[in-house]
C-alpha positions in Angstrom: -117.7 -84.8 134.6 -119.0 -82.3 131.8 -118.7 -79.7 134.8 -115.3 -80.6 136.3 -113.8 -77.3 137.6 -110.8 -76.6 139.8 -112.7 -76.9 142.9 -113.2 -80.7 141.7 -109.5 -80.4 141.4 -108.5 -79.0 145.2 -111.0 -81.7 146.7 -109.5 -84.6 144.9 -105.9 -84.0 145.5 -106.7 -82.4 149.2 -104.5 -79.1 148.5 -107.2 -77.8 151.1 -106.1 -80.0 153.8 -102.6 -80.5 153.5 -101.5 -77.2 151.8 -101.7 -74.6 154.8 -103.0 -71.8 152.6 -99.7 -72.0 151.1 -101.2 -74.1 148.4 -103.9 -73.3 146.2 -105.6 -73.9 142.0 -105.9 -70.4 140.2 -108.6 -70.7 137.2 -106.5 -71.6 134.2 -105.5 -75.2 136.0 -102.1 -74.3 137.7 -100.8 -74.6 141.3 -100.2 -71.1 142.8 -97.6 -71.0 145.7 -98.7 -68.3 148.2 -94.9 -67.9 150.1 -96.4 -65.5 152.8 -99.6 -67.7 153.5 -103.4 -67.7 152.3 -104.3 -64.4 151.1 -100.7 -63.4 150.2 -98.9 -63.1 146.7 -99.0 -66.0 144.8 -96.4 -67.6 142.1 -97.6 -69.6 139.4 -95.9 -72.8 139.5 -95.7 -74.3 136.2 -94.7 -70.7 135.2 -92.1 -70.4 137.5 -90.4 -73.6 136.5 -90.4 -72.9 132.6 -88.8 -69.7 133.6 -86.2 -71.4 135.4 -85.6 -73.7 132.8 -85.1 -71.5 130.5 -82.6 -70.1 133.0 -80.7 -73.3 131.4 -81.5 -75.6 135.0 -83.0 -78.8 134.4 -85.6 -81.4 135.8 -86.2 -82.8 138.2 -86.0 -80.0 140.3 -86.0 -78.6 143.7 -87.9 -74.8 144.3 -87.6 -73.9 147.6 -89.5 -70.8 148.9 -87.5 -68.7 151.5 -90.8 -66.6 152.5 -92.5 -69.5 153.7 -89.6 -70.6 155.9 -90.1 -66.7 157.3 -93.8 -67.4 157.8 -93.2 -71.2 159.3 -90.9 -69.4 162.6 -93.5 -66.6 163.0 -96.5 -69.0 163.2 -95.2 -71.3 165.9 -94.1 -68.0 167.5 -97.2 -66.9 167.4 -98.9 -70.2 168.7 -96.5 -69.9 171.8 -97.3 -66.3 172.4 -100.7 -66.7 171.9 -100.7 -69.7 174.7 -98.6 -67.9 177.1 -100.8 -64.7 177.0 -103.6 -67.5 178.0 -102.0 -69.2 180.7 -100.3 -65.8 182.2 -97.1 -67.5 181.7 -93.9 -65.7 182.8 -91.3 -67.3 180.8 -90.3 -66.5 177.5 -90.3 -69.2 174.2 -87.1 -69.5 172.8 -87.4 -71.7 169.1 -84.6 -73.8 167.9 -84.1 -75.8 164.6 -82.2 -78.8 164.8 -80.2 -78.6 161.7 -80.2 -82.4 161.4 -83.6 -81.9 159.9 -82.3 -80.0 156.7 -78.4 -79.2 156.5 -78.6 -77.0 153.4 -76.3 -74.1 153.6 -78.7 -71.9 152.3 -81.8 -73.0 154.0 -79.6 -72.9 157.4 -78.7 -69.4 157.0 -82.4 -68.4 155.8 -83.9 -69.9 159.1 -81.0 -67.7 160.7 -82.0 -64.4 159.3 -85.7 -65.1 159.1 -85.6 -65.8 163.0 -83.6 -63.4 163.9 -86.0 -61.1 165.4 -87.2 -64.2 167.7 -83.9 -65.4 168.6 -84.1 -68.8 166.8 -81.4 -71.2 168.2 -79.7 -74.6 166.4 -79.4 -77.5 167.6 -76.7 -79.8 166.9 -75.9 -83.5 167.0 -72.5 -84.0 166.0 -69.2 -81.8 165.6 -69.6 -81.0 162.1 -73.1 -79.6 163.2 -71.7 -77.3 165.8 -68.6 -76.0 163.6 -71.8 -75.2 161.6 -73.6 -73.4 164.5 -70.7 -71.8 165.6 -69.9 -70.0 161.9 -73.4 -69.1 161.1 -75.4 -68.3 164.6 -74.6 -65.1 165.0 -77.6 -63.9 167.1 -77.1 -62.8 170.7 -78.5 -64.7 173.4 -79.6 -67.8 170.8 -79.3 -71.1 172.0 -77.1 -73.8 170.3 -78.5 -77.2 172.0 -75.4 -79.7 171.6 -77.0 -83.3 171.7 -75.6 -86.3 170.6 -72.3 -88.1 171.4 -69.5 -85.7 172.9 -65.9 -86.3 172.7 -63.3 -84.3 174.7 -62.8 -82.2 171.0 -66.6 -81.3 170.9 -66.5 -80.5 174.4 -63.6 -78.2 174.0 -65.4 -76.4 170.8 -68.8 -75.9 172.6 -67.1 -74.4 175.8 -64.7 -72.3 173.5 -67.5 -70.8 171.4 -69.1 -68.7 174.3 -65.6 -67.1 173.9 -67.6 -66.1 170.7 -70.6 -65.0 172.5 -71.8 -67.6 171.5 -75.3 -69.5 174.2 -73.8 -73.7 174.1 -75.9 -75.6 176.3 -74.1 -79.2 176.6 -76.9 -81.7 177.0 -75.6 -85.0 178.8 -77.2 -87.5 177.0 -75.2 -90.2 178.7 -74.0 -90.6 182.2 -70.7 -90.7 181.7 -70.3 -87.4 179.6 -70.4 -85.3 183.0 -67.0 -86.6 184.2 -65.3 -85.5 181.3 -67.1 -82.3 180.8 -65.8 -80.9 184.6 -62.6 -82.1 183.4 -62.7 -80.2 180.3 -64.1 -77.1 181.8 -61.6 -77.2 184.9 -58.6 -77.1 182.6 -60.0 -74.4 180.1 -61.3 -72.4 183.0 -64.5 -72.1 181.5 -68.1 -72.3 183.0 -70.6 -74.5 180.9 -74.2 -74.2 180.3 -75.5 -77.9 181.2 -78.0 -79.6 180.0 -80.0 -82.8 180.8 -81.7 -84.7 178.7 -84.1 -87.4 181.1 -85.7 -90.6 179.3 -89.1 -90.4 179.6 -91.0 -93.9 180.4 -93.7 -91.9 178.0 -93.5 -93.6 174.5 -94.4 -91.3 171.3 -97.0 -91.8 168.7 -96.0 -92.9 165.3 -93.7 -94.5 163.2 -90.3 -93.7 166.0 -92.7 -94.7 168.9 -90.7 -98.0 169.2 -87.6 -96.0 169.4 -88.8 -94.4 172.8 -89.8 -94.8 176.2 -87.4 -97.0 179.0 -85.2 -98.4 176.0 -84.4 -94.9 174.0 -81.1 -94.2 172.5 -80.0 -91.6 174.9 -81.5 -89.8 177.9 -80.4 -90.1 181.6 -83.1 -92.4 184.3 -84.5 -90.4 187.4 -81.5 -92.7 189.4 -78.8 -91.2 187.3 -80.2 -87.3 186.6 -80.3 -87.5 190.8 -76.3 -88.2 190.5 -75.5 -85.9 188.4 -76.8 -83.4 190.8 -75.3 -85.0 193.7 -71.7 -84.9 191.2 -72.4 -81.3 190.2 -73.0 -80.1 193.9 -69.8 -81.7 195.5 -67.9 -79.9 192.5 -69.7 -76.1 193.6 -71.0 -76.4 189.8 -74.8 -76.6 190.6 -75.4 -73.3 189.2 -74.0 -74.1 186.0 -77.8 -76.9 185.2 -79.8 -74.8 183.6 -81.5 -77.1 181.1 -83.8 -79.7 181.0 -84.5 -81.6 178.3 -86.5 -84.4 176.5 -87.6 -86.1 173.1 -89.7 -88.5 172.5 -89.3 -88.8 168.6 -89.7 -87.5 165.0 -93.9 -87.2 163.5 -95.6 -87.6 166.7 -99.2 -88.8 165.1 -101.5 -88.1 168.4 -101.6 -85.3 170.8 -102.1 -87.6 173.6 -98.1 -88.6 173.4 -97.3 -84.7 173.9 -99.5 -84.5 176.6 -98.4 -87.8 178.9 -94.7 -86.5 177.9 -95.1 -83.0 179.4 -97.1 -84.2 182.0 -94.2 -86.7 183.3 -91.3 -83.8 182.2 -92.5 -80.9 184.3 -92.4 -83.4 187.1 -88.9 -83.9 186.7 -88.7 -79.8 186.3 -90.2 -79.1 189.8 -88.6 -82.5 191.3 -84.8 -80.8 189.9 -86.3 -77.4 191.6 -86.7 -79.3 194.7 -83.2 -80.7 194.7 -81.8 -77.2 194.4 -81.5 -77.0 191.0 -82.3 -73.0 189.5 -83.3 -74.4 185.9 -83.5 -71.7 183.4 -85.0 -73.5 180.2 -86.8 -76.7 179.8 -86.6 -78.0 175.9 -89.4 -79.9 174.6 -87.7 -81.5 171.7 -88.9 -82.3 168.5 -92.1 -84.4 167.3 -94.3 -81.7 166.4 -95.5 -83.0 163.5 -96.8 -82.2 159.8 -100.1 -83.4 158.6 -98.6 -84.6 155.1 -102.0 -86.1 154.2 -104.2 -83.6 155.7 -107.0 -86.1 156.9 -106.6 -84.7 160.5 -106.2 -88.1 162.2 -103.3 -90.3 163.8 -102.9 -92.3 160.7 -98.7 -91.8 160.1 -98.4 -89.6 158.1 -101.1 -87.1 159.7 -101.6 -85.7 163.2 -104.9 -85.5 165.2 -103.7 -81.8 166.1 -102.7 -78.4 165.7 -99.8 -76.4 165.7 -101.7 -73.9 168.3 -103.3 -77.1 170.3 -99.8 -78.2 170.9 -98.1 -75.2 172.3 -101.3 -75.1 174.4 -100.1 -77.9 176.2 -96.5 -77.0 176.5 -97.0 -73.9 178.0 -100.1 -75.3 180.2 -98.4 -78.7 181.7 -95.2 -76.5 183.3 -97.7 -73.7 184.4 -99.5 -76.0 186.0 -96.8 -77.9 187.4 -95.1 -74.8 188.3 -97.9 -72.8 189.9 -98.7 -76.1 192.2 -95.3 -75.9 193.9 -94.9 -72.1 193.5 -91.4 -72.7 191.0 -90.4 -70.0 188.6 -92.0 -71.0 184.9 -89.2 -71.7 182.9 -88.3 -70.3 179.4 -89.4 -72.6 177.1 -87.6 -74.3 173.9 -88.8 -76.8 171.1 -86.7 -78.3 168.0 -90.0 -78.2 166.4 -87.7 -78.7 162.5 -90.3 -80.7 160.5 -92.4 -78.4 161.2 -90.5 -75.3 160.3 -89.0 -76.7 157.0 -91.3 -78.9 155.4 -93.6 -77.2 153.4 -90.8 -75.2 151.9 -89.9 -77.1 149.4 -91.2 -78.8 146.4 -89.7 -81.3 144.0 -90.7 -80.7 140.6 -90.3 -83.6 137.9 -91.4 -84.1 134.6 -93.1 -87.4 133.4 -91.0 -88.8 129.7 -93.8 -91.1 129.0 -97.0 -93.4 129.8 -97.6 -97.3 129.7 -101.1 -98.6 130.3 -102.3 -102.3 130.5 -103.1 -103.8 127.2 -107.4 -104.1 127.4 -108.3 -101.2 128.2 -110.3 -100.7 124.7 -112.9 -103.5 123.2 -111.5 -106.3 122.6 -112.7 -107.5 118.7 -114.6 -111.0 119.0 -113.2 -114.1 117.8 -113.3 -116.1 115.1 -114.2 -119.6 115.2 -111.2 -121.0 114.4 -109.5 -119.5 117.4 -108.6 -121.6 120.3 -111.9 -122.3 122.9 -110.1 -120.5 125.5 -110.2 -117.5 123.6 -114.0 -117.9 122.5 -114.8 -118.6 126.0 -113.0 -115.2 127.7 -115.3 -113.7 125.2 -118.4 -115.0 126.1 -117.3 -113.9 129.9 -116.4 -110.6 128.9 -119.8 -110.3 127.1 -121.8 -111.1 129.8 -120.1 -109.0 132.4 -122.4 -107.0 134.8 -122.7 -105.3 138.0 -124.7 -108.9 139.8 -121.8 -111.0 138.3 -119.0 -108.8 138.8 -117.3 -111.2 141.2 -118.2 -114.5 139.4 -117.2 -112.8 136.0 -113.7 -112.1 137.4 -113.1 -115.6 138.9 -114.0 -117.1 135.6 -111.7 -114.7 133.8 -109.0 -115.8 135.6 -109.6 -119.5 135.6 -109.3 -118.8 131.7 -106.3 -116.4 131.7 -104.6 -119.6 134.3 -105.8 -122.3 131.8 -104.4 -120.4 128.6 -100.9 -120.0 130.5 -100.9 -123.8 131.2 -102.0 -124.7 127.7 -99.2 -122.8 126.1 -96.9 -123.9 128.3 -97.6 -127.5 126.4 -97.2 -126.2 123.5 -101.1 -126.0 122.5 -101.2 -122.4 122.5 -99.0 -120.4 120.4 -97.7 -116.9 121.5 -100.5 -114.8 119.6 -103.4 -116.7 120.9 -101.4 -116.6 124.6 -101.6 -112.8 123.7 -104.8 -112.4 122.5 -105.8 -114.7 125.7 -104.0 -112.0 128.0 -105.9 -108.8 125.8 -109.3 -110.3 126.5 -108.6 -110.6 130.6 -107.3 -107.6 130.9 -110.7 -106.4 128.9 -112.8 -108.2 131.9 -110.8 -106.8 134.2 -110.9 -102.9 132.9 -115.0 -103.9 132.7 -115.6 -104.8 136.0 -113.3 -102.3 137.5 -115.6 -99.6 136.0 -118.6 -101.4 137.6 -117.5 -101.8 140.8 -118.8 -98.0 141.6 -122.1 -99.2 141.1 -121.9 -101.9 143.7 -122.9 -101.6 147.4 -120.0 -103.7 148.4 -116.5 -104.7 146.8 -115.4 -107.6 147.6 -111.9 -107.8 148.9 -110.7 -109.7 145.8 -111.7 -106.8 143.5 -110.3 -103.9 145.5 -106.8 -104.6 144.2 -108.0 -103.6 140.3 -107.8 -100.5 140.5 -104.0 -100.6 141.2 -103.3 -103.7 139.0 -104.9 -101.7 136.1 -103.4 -98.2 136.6 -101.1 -96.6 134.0 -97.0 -96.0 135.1 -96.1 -92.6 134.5 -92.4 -92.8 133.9 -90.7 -89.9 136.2 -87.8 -88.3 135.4 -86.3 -88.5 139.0 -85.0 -90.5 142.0 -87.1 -92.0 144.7 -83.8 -92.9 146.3 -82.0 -89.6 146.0 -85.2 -87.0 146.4 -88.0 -88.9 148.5 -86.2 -91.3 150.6 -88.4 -91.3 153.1 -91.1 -92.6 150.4 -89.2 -95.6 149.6 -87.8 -96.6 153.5 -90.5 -95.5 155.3 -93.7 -95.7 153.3 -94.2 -92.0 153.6 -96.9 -90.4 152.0 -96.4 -87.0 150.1 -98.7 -85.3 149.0 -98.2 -85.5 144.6 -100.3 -83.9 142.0 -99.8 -82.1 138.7 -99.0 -78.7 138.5 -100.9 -77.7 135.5 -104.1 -79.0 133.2 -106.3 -79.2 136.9 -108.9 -77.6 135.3 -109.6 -80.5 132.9 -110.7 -83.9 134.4 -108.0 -86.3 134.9 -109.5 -89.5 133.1 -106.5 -92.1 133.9 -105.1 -93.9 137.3 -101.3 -93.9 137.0 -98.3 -94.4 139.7 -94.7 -93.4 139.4 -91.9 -95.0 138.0 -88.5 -93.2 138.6 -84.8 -93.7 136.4 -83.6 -96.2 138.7 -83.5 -99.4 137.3 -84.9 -101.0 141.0 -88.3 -102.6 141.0 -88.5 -100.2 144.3 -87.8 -97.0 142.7 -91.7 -96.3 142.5 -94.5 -94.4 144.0 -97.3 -96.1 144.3 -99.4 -94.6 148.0 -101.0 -91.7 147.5 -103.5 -89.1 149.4 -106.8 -90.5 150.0 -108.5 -88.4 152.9 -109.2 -92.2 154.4 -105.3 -92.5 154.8 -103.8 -93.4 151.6 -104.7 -95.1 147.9 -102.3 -97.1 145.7 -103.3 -94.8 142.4 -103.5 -91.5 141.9 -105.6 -89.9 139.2 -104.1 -88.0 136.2 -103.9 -86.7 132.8 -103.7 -88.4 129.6 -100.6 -86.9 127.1 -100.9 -84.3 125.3 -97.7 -84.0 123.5 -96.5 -81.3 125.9 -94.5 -81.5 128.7 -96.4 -82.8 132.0 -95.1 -81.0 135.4 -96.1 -83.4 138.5 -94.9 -81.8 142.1 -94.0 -83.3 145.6 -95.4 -81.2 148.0 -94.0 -80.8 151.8 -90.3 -82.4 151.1 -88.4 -79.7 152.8 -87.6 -82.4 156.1 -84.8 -84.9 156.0 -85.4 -85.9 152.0 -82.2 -83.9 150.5 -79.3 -85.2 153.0 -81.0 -88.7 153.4 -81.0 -89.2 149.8 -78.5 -91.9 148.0 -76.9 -92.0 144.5 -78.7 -95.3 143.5 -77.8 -96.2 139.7 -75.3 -92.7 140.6 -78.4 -89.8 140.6 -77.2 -87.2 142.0 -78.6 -83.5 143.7 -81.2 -82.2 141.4 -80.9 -78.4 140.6 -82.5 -76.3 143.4 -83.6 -72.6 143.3 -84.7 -70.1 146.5 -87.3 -68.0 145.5 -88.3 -65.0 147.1 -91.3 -62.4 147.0 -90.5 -58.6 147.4 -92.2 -55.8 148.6 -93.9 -55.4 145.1 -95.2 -58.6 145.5 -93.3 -59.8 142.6 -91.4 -62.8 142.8 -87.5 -63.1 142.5 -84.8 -66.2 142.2 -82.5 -65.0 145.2 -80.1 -68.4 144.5 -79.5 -71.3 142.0 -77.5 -74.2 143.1 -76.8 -76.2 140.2 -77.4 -79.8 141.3 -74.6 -83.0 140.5 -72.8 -83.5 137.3 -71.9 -86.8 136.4 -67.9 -86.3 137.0 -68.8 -84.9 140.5 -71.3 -88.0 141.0 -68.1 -90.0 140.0 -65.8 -88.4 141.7 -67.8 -89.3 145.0 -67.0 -93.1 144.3 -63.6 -93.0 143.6 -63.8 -92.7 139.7 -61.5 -89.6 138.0 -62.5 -87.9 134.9 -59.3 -88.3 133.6 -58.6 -91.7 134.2 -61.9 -92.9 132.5 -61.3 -90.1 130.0 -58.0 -92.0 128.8 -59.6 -95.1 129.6 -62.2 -94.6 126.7 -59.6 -92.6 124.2 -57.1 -96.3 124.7 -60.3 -98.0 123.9 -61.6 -96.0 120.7 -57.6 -96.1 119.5 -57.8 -99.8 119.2 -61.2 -100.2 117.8 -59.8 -97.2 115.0 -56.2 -99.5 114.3 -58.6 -102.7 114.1 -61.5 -101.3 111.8 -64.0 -101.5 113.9 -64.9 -97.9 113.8 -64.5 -94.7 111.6 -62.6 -91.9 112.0 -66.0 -89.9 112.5 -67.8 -92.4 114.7 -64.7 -92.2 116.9 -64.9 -88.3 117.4 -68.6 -88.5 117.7 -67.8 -90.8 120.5 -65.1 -88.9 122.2 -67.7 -85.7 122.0 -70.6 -87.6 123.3 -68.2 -89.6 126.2 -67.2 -85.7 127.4 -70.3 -83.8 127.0 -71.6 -87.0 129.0 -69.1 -86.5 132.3 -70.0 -82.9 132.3 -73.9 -83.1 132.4 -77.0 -84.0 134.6 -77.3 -86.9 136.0 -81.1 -87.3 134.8 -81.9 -86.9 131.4 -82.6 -83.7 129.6 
């Protein structure tokens, strides 16, 4: 397009839809990061990252941008006020991040401080989780939601923390837990804060919805929540319920599941009112979810809903049910994490080079002495137009399939087979830039587009950075970070370091749901930025050292009053000893290893004095680096 400008740019990669004015394409072709939402300061990426690189950090790279994990609690404060000012709702919204979700020190103790002011609560789901909480939560009167299975030691930490001041609330997941937790509290003399957590016969919406409903992991029936009441009365310990709690899983897609889930849990609510039970919070769990794709729509990696339309229906399913049988509203609690974290980050990587499928220029016609198969893919690629697309392509590869078999008996040697392979590619490439012009693609011909893209090789882990990408098919939203206000004139997908056919990313945004190729620039010589938008949930401590990649280098960046940006912390991602160390290797050992190996290759001959220090220097520097390549 002769008049391609960066509005072309924003509609083709969707930073619109997905970016939540956090996102947006400044003039000269460069991603600006607005940390404080749309309108606020903004932080030229591709700037920011040669900065930090000259800061001596490398790519691939992590950027993570503390103001927007400030501006995440506030909005879905916000939502919740804004709901319970609608529905005159008396009880208060209390949020809580589930530190499952992103374990990061520093992104832990940011959602701390930023959510301060709104007493923002953690969730745990193990021990290590709560020795977390219990160091770092400092604010009075926030909740630490212990989920998860409970030991007699994490029983004993949770009820010793309020010795702290610290809020535990220990959620019986299982039936069993309860006997143990009276015994523990009896002998330490200490109240609890209960909590149960009910299994809804509501299934979610999305990829976990299998994981829900009568057969969920945890979560107590209606049969054995009544026991526990009947158990907690006989022991004078009634008081001490004062949480209910449900989940119905991670990404829920449609708004529907949240509302059949509330509907059915504020039932249980004023059905545990009725029983005696003075409830003092009902937590909502997690599933709000993140429109990666920003289409709007159930499709899995979207959401047919809005942050504001969901608290909506929290607060207006327990005023409802509330207000029917006259019961107190309760304070209200989500785990909402995705939600809170995700757009935070971004994964910056650098691409270290390009292949494209041979026949992508005209092939040069053949001579007569070349083989008929030849002659004849060039009489097919000749002829090619948009009324014989289709038959064009089925005779191009009824050639291509006949030139295999003929040099497979030897009556095709490998330059013809080659020059067989150029000219169906060439047919290929020349319908594929028809197919625009027809009404209808047949099915057969919609898979060109992929089969023809370029591979832009990425220097990064799928396995180790966007897990989720490879196990789950998760769509991210990816795009260059620079050059958007030229036209990108090739179709590429990603190949990362890993030397697994699956360390690729091939699904992309398409505002239909997803497409296998994503449009992008050719190389100029200069390094090419690409970014992975929204990674902020679940990708850093899901990620695995396949072929031994380690954490990338990650920076927090800040804006200040001045509206001028500032790095507030650099963590300096694996080396290759520390990447070692974490399968059992040691430096030392392999060091000696190598210096045994280089004296016997010296005593033999079989290398010089000077290739044997070069080795030794190179060997070193080696254990001491990045795990990706420089």
């Amino acid at each position: 397009m002769a008049d391609w400008t960066t509005e072309n740019a924003a509609e083709l990669y969707g930073i619109g839809y997905w970016g939540e004015g956090y996102f947006s394409i400044e003039d000269g072709g460069d991603v600006v990061v607005h940390p404080e939402g749309s309108g606020g300061p903004g932080v030229n990426l591709r700037e920011l990252v040669e900065e930090i690189r000259h800061r001596g950090l490398h790519t691939p790279l992590l950027i993570r941008f503390s103001d927007i994990l400030a501006s995440r609690i506030d909005h879905l404060v916000e939502c919740f006020g804004a709901a319970r000012r609608e529905y005159s709702y008396a009880g208060q919204y209390l949020p809580v991040y589930p530190i499952k979700t992103n374990q990061q020190r520093q992104v832990v103790e940011e959602l701390i401080d930023a959510g301060r002011r709104h007493n923002l609560g953690l969730e745990v789901g193990s021990k290590p989780e709560l020795l977390i909480a219990m160091a770092l939560l400092d604010t009075p009167d926030a909740l630490i939601v212990c989920n998860g299975f409970k030991d007699r030691a994490y029983m004993e930490t949770a009820l010793l923390a309020q010795r702290l001041g610290r809020f535990p609330v220990i959620v019986l997941d299982r039936p069993d837990e309860l006997p143990l937790l009276l015994k523990v509290s009896h002998e330490l003399g200490i109240s609890p804060h209960i909590g149960v957590r009910c299994r809804l016969a509501t299934r979610g919406a999305g990829k976990w919805a299998d994981s829900t409903g009568d057969r969920s992991k945890f979560g107590l029936t209606a049969a054995e929540i009544v026991e526990v009441v009947k158990l907690l009365r006989s022991e004078e310990m009634l008081g001490c319920l004062e949480m209910l709690h449900f989940h119905i899983g991670s990404q829920i897609t449609e708004i529907r599941a949240h509302k059949e889930a509330l509907r059915e849990a504020s039932r249980i609510y004023v059905g545990l009112h009725d029983l005696g039970c003075k409830l003092r919070f009902v937590d909502v769990g997690g599933g709000l979810g993140v429109d990666y794709v920003g289409s709007k729509t159930s499709l899995e990696s979207s959401m047919n809903y809005t942050v504001q339309e969901y608290a909506f229906d929290v607060v207006a399913a327990l005023q409802e049910a509330c207000d029917e049988r006259g019961v107190p509203h309760p304070d209200l609690v989500s785990e909402s994490g995705r939600a809170l974290v995700s757009h935070a980050s971004v994964l910056i990587f650098d691409v270290l080079g390009v292949d494209g499928p041979i026949g992508r220029a005209a092939p040069q016609e053949p001579g007569a002495s070349e083989h008929k198969v030849i002659r004849d893919l060039w009489e097919v690629w000749s002829a090619i137009e948009s009324e014989n697309a289709q038959e064009s392509f089925h005779d191009a590869l009824e050639l291509k399939e006949e030139s295999t078999t003929a040099f497979n008996l030897g009556y095709l040697d490998l330059a013809a087979r080659a020059r067989a392979e150029e000219l169906f590619w060439s047919c290929c490439e020349r319908i594929l830039n028809l197919l625009p012009d027809l009404e209808h693609v047949p099915e057969e011909l919609q898979g060109l587009e992929q089969q023809l893209s370029d591979t832009y090789y990425g220097n990064f882990s799928v396995f180790q950075s966007l897990p989720d990408s490879w196990a789950l098919d998760q769509i991210f939203p990816i795009m260059p970070i620079q050059r958007l206000h030229q036209e990108p004139t090739r179709r590429g997908t990603f190949a990362d370091l890993t030397c697994d056919c699956d360390g690729k990313i091939d699904r992309f945004i398409d505002m239909r749901g997803d497409s296998r190729v994503l449009p992008l620039h050719e190389p100029d010589g200069r390094p090419y930025y690409v970014g992975a938008f929204l990674v902020g949930a679940y990708q850093e401590t899901l990620g695995e050292l396949h072929n031994l990649f380690g954490d990338t280098d990650a920076v927090h960046v800040r804006v200040d009053a001045t509206r001028r940006y500032s790095i507030e912390q650099v963590v300096e991602g694996d080396s290759v000893e520390e990447v070692l160390s974490y399968v059992q290797y040691d430096r030392r050992d392999l060091s000696e290893r190598v210096r045994r190996a280089i004296e016997t290759a010296l005593y033999k001959g079989n290398i010089t004095l000077e290739e044997s220090a070069l080795l030794r220097r190179r060997y070193e520097q080696g254990l001491s680096g990045y795990t990706y390549l420089d």
